[in-house]
GUTOR-373447 format. One line per field, with one value per atom (N, C-alpha, C): chain; atom name; x, y, z; residue in one letter. Coordinates in steps of 0.001 Angstrom, whole numbers. Example, Ala and Ser with C-alpha at 12.3 -4.5 7.8 and 13.67 -1.06 7.14 Angstrom:
mol: c(A|A|A|A|A|A);
atom: c(N|CA|C|N|CA|C);
xx: c(13190|12300|13200|12850|13670|12900);
yy: c(-5690|-4500|-3300|-2250|-1060|30);
zz: c(7800|7800|7800|7080|7140|7870);
type: c(A|A|A|S|S|S);
//
This chain:
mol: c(A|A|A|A|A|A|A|A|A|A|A|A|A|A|A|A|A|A|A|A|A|A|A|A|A|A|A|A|A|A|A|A|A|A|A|A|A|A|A|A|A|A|A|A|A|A|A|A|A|A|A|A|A|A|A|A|A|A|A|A|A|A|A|A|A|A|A|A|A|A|A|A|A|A|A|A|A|A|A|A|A|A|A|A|A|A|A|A|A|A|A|A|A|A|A|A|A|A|A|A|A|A|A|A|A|A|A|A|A|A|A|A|A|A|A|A|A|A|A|A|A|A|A|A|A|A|A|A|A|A|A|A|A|A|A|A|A|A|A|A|A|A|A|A|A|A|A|A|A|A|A|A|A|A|A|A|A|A|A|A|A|A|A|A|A|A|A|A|A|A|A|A|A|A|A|A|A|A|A|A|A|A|A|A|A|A|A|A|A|A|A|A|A|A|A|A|A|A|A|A|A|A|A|A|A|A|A|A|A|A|A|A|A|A|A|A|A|A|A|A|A|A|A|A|A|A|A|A|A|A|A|A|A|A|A|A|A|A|A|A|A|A|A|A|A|A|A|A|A|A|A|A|A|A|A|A|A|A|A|A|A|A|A|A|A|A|A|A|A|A|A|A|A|A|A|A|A|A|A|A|A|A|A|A|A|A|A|A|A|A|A|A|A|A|A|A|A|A|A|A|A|A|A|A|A|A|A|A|A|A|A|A|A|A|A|A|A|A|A|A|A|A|A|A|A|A|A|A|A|A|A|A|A|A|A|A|A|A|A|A|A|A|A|A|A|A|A|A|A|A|A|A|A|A|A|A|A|A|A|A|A|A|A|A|A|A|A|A|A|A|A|A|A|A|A|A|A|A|A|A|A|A|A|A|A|A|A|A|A|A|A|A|A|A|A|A|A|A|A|A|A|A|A|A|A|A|A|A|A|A|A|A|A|A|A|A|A|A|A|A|A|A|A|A|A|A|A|A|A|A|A|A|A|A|A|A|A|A|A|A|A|A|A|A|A|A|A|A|A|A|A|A|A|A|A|A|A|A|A|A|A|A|A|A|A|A|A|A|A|A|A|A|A|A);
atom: c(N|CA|C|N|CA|C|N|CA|C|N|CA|C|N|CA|C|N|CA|C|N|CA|C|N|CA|C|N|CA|C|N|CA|C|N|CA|C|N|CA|C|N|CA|C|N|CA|C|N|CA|C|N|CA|C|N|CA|C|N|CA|C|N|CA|C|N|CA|C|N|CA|C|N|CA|C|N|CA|C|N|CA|C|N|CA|C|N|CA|C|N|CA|C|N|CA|C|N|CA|C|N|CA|C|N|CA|C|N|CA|C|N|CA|C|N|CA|C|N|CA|C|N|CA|C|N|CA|C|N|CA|C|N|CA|C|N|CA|C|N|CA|C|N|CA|C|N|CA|C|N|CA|C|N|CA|C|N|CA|C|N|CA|C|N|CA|C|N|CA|C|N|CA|C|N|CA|C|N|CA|C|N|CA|C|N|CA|C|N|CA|C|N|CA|C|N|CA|C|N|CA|C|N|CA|C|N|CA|C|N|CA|C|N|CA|C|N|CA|C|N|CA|C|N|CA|C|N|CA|C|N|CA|C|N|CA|C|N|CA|C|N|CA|C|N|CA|C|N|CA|C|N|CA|C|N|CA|C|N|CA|C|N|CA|C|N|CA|C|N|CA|C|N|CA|C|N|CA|C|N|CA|C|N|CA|C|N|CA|C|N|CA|C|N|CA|C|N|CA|C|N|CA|C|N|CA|C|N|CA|C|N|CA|C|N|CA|C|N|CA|C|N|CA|C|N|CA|C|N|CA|C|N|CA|C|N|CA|C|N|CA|C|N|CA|C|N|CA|C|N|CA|C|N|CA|C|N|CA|C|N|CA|C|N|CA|C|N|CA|C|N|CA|C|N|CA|C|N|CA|C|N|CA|C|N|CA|C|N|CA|C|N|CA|C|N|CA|C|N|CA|C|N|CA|C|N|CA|C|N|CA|C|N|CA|C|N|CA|C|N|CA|C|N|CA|C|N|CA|C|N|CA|C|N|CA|C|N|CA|C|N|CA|C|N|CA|C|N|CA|C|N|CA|C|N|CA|C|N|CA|C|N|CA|C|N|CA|C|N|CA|C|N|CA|C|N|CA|C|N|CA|C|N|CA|C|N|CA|C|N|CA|C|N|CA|C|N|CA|C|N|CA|C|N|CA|C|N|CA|C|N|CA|C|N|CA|C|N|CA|C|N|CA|C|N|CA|C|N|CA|C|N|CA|C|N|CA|C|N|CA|C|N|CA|C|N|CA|C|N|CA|C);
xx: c(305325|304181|304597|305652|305825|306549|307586|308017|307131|306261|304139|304084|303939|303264|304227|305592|306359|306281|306315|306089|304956|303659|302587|302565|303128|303080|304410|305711|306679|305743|305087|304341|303106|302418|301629|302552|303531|304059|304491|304963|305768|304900|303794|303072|301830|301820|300765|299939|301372|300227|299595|300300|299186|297790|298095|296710|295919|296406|295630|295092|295450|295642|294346|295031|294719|293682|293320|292716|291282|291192|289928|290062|290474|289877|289717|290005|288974|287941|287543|286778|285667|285646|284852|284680|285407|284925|284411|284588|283869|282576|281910|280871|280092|280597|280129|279586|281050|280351|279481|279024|277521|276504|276533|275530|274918|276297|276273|275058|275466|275284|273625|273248|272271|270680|271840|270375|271093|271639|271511|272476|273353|274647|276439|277185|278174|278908|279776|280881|281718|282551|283539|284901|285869|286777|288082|289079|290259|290913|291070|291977|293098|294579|295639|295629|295544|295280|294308|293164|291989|292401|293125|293434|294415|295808|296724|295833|295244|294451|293457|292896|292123|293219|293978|294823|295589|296255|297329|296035|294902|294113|293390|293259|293008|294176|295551|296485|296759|296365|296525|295553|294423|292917|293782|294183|295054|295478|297023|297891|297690|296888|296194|294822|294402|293178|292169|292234|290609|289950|288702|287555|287058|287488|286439|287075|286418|286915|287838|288149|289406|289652|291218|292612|292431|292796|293573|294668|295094|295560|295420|293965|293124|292857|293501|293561|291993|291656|289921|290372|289453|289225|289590|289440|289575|291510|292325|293632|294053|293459|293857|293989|292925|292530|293467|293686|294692|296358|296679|297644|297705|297366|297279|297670|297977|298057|296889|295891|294420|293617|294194|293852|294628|295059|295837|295625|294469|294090|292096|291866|290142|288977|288067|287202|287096|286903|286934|285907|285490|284320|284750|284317|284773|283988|283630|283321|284052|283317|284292|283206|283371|282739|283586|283425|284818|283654|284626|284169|285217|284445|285440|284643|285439|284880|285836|285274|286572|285475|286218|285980|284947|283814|282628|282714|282630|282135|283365|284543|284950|285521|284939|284532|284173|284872|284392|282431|282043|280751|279835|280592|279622|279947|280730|281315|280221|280114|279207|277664|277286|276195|276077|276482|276180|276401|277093|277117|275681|275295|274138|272680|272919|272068|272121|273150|273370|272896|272065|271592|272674|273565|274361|275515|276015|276913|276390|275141|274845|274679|273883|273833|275156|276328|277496|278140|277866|277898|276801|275580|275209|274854|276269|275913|276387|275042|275969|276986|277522|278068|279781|279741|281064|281634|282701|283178|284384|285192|286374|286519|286719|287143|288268|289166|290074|289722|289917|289865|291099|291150|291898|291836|292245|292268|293668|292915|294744|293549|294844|294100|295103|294823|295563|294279|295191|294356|293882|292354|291784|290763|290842|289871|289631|290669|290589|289863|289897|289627|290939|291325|292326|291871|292418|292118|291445|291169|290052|290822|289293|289487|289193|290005|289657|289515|288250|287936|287899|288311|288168|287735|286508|286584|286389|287251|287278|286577|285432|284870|285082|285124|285575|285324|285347|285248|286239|286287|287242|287132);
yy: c(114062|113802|113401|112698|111867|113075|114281|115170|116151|116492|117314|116596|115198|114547|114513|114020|114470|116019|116565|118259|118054|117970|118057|117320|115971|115224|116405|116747|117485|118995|119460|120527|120454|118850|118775|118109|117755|116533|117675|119145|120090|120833|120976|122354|121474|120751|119924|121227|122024|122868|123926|124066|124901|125075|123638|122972|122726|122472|122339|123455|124702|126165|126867|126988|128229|127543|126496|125626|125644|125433|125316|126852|127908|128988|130017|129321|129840|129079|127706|127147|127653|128336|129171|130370|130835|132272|132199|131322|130942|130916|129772|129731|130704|131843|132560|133594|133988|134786|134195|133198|132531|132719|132753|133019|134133|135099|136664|137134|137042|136811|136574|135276|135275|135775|136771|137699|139107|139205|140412|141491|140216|141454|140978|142056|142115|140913|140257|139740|140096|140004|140546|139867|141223|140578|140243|139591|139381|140318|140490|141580|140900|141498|140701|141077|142155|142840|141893|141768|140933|139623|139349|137612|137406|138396|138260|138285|139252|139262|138050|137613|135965|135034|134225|133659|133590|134880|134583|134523|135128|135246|132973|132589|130912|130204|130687|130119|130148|131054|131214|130576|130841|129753|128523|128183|126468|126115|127136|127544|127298|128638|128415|128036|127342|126349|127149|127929|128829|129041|129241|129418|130893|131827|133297|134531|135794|136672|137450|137336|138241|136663|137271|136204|135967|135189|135012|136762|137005|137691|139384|139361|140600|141866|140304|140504|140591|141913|141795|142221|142524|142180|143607|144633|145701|145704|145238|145357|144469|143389|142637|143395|144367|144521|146012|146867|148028|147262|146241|145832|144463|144625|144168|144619|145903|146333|147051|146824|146853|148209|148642|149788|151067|152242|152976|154573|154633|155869|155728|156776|157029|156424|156466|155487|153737|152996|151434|150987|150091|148916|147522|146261|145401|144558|143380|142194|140809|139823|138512|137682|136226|135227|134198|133331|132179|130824|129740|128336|127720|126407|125313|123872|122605|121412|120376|119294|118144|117484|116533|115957|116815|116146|116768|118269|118719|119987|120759|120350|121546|121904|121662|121910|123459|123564|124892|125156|123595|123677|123819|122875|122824|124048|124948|126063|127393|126930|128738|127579|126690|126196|126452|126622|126483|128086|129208|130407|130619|130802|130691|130180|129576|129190|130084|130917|131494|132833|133766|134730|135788|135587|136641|136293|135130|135302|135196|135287|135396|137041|137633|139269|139730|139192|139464|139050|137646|137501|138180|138598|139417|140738|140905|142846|143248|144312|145121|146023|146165|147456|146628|144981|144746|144708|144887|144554|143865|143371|142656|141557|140646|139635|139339|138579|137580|136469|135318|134405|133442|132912|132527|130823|129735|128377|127866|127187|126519|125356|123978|122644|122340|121259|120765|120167|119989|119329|120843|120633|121734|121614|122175|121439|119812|119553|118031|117327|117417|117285|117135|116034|116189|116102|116687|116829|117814|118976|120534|121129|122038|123201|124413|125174|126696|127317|128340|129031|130487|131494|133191|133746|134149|135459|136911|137397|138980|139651|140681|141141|142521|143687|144607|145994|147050|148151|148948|149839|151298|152065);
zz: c(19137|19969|21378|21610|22508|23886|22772|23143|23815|23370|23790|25159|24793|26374|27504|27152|28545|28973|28209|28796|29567|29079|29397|31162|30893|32503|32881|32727|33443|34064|33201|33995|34974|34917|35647|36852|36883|38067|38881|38051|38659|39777|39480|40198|40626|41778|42496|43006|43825|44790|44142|42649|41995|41344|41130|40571|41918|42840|44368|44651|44383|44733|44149|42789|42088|41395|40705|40124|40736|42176|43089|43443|43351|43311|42334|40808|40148|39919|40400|40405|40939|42189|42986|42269|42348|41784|40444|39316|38527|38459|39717|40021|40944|41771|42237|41167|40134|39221|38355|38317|37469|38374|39457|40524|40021|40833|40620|39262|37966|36896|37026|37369|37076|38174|39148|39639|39358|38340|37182|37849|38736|39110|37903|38207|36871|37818|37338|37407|38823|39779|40401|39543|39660|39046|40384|39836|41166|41471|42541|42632|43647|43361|44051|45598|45709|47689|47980|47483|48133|48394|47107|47053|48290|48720|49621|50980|51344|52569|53359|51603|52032|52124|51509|51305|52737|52958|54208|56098|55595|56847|56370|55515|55915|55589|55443|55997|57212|58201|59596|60526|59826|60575|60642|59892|59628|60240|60379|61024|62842|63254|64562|64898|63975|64621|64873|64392|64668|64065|63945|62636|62966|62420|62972|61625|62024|61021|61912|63189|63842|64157|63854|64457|66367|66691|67993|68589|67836|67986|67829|67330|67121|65803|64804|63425|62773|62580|61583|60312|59931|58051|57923|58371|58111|57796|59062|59433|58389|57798|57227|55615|55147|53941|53893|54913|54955|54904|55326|54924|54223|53528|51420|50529|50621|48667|48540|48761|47872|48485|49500|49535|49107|48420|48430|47658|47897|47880|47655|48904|48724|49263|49014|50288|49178|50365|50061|50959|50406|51896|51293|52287|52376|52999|52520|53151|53042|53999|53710|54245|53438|54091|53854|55335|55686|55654|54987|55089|55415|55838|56008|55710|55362|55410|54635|54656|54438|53013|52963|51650|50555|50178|49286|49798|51290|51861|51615|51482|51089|49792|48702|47321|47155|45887|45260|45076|44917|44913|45735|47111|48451|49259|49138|49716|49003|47606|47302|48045|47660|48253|49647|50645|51945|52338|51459|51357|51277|49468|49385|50049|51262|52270|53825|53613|55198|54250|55323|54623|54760|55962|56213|55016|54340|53458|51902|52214|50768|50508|51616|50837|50633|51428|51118|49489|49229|48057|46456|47123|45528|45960|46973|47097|45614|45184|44125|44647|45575|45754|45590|45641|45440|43968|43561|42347|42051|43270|43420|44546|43805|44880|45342|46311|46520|47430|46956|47699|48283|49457|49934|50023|50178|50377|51057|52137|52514|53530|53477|53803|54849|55363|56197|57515|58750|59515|60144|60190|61022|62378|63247|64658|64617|64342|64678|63494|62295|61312|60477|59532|58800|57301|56712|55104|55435|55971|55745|55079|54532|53293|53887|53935|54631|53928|53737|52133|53054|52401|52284|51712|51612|50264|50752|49904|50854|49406|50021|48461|49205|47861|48346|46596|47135|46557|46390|45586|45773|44691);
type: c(X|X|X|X|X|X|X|X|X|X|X|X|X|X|X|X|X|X|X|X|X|X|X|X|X|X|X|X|X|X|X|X|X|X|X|X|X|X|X|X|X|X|X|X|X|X|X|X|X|X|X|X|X|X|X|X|X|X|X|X|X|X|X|X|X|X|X|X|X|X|X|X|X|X|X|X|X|X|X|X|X|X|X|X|X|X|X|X|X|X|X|X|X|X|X|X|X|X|X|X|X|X|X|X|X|X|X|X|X|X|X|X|X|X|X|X|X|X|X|X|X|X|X|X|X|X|X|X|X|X|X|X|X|X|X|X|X|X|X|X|X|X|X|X|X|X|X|X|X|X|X|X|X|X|X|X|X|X|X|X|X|X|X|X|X|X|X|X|X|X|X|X|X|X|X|X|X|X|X|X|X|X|X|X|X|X|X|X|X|X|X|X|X|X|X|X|X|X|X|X|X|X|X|X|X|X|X|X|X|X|X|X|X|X|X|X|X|X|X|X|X|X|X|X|X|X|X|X|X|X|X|X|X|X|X|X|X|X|X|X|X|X|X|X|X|X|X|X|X|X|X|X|X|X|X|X|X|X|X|X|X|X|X|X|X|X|X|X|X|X|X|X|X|X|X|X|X|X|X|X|X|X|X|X|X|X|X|X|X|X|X|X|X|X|X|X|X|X|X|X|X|X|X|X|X|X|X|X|X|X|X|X|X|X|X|X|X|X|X|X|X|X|X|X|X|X|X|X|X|X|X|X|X|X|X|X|X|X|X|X|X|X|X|X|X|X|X|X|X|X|X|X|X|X|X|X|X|X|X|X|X|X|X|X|X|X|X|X|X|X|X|X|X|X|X|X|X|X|X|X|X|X|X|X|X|X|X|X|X|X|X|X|X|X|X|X|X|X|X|X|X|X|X|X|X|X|X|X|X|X|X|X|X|X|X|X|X|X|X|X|X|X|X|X|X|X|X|X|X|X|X|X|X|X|X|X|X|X|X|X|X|X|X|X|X|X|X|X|X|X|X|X|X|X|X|X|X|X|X|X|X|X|X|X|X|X|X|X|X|X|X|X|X|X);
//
């Protein structure tokens, strides 16, 4: 028994940033697909191109302090989603909606909530025409804010 529980604390002491990570974004997408779900659209499932494209585009918001869907540097969702993985043969479409917020606000919960209130990221969230997600998360100090949550979700077709 005693042998069970040190494992158990050795694998949780090991992987902070995974449980920080991956933990709060299936937390989200969890709850998006219950959303989804219950105005009678299927599920999106993960897809790894989507997930790399969100992921490294709100590590960079972080990174350079900016809140938008093109980089500083003239990075859009399109450039972002052709170099991913996730495109590689045939037609594709693509959307994304970006959050941010500190404590309570930037929760897997207060993040689909305040989606679900902007009309422009909600038709994004129960388009039927999407069927794959990736989402992105990275924290740190943001616009003068410390402890922010930078959320991505890139939804997408093919």
């Amino acid at each position: 028994m005693s042998c069970v529980l040190a494992l158990v604390l050795l694998a949780t002491a090991a992987t902070p940033a995974l449980a920080g990570g991956r933990v709060y974004r299936h937390r989200l997408l969890v709850a998006i697909n219950q959303v989804r779900t219950e105005h009678g659209l299927v599920p999106l499932r993960a897809s790894h191109g989507l997930h790399c494209a969100a992921q490294r585009h709100s590590a960079d918001m972080i990174a350079r302090d900016y809140f938008s869907h093109t980089s500083p540097l003239g990075s859009t969702l399109y450039h972002r989603i052709m170099t991913s993985g996730f495109v590689y043969w045939g037609q594709w479409w693509a959307g994304e909606d970006l959050a941010w917020g500190t404590g309570t606000y930037g929760t897997p919960r207060a993040t689909l909530k305040m989606w679900m209130a902007s009309p422009e990221h909600r038709s994004i969230l129960l388009s039927p025409r999407y069927r794959l997600i990736g989402l992105g998360r990275a924290t740190g100090s943001f616009l003068g804010n410390s402890g922010a949550v930078v959320w991505t979700a890139d939804f997408g077709h093919r």
